[in-house]
C-alpha positions as CSV (number, residue, x, y, z in Angstrom):
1,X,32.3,63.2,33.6
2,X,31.4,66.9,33.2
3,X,31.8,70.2,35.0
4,X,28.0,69.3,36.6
5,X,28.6,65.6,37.6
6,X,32.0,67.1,39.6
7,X,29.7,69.6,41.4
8,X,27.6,67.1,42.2
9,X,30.8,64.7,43.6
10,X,32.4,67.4,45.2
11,X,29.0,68.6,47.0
12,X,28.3,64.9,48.2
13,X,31.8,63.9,49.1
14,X,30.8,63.8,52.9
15,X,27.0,62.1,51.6
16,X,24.0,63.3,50.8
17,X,22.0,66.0,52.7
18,X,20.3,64.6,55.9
19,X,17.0,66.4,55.1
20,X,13.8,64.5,53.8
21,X,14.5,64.9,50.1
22,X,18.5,64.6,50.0
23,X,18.1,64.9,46.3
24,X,16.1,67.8,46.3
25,X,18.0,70.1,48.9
26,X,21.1,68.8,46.9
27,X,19.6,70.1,43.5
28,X,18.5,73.3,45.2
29,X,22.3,73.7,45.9
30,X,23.5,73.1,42.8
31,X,20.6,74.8,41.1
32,X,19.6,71.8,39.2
33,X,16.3,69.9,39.0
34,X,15.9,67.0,41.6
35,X,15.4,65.0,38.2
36,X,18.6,66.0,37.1
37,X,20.7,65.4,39.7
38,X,18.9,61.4,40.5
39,X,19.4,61.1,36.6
40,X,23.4,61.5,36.9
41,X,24.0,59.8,39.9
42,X,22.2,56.9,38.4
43,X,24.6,57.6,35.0
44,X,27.6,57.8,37.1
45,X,27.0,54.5,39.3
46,X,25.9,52.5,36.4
47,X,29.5,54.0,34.6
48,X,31.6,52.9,37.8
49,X,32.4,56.3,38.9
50,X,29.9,55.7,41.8
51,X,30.0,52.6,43.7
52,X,27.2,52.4,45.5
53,X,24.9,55.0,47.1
54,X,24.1,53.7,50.7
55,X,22.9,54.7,54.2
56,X,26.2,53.9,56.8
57,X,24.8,53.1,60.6
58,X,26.5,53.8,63.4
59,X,25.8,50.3,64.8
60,X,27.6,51.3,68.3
61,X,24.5,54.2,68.3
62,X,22.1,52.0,67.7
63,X,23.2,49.3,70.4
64,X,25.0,46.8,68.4
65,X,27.7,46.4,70.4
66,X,29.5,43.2,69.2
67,X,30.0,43.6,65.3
68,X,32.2,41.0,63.9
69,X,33.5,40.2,60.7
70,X,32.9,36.3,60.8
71,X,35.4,34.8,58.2
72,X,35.3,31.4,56.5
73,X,37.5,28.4,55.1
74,X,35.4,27.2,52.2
75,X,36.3,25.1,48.8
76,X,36.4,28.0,46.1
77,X,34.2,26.0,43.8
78,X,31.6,26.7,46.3
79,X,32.0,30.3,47.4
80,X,29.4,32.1,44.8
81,X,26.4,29.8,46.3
82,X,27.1,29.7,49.6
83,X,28.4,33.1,49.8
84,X,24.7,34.3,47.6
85,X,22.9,31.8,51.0
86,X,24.9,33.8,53.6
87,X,24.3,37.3,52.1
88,X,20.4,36.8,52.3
89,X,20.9,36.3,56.2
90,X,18.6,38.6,57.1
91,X,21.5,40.1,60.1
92,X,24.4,40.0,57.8
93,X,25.0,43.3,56.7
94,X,27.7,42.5,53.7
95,X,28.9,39.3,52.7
96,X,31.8,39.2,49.9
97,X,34.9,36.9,48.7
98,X,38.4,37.3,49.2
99,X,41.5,36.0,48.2
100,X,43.3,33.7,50.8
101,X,47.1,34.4,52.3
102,X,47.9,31.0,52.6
103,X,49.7,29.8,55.1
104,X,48.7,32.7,57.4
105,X,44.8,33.5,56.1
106,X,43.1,30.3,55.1
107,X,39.7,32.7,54.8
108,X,37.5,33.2,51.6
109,X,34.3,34.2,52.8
110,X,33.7,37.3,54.6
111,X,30.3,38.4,56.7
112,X,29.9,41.1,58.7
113,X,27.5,40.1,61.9
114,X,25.7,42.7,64.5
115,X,24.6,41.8,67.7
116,X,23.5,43.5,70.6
117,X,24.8,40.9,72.8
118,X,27.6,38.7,72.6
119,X,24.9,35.8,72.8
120,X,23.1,37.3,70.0
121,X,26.5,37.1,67.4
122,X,27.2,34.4,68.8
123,X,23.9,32.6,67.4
124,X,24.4,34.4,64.2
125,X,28.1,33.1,63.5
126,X,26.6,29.5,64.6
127,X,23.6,30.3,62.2
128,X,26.2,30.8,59.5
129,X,28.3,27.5,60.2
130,X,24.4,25.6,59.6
131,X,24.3,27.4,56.1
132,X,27.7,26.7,55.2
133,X,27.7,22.9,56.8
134,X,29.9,20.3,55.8
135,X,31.8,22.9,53.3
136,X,33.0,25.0,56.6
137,X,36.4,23.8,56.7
138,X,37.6,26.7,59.0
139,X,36.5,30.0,61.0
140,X,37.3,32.5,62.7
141,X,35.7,36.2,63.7
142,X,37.1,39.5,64.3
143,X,35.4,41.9,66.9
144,X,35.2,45.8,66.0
145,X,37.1,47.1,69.0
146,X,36.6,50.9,67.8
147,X,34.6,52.8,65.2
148,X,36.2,53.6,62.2
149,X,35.2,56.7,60.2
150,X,33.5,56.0,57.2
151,X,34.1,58.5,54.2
152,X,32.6,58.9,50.9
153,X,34.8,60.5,47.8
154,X,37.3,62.7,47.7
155,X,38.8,64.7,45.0
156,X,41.7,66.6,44.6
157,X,40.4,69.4,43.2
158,X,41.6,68.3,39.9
């Protein structure tokens, strides 16, 4: 990482630009090309440094009021196909595996659900239980009860 790629990190810490061209008003600030600035982004995801670049809804803003985070008791043999089935859900925003705290947290599977109505998660989670089927050998789902702020990178200055 060079002098450039921590101007670029530093100017995108609170995300990209909400313009039409993010990359372009972001190279205009850095006085870079647009080309430039997409080429070490790219370098620096593809090299860990970046995640992942991503839009982050406000689901409460766009009327999803009952977000839950269903989680799921599943045989570990099991969890990269079923959890690769439930992440193609078309309403499931991220799907990933976790490590269990038994005898507390049973849970391997994590998905995130969005509903506008309680109904509507409520259909989703049961849609989920169909997918996973007889290797569902516990649930449970935890409602958002606030929005939490969501923040990109940030440097020390170093």
């Amino acid at each position: 990482m060079d002098d450039t790629d921590r101007r670029i990190m530093h100017a995108t810490q609170a995300g990209l630009p909400l313009t039409p061209e993010p990359y372009q008003t972001l190279a205009e600030q850095l006085g870079l090309s647009k080309e430039e600035v997409m080429q070490r982004m790219a370098a620096m995801q593809t090299s860990g440094i970046i995640r992942r670049i991503g839009a982050v809804p406000n689901h409460y803003q766009l009327g999803y009021r009952f977000n839950g985070m269903t989680v799921w008791d599943v045989p570990d043999e099991q969890i990269d196909k079923l959890g690769q089935h439930v992440g193609q859900l078309p309403f499931v925003s991220h799907c990933y595996h976790r490590p269990r705290h038994k005898p507390d947290w049973p849970y391997n599977l994590f998905a995130m659900v969005h509903g506008k109505t309680q109904a509507e998660a409520d259909g989703q989670i049961m849609q989920i239980a169909e997918v996973l089927g007889e290797y569902c050998r516990g649930r449970d789902v935890l409602y958002s009860t606030k929005i939490l702020k969501k923040t990109g990178f940030r440097s020390s200055g170093a």
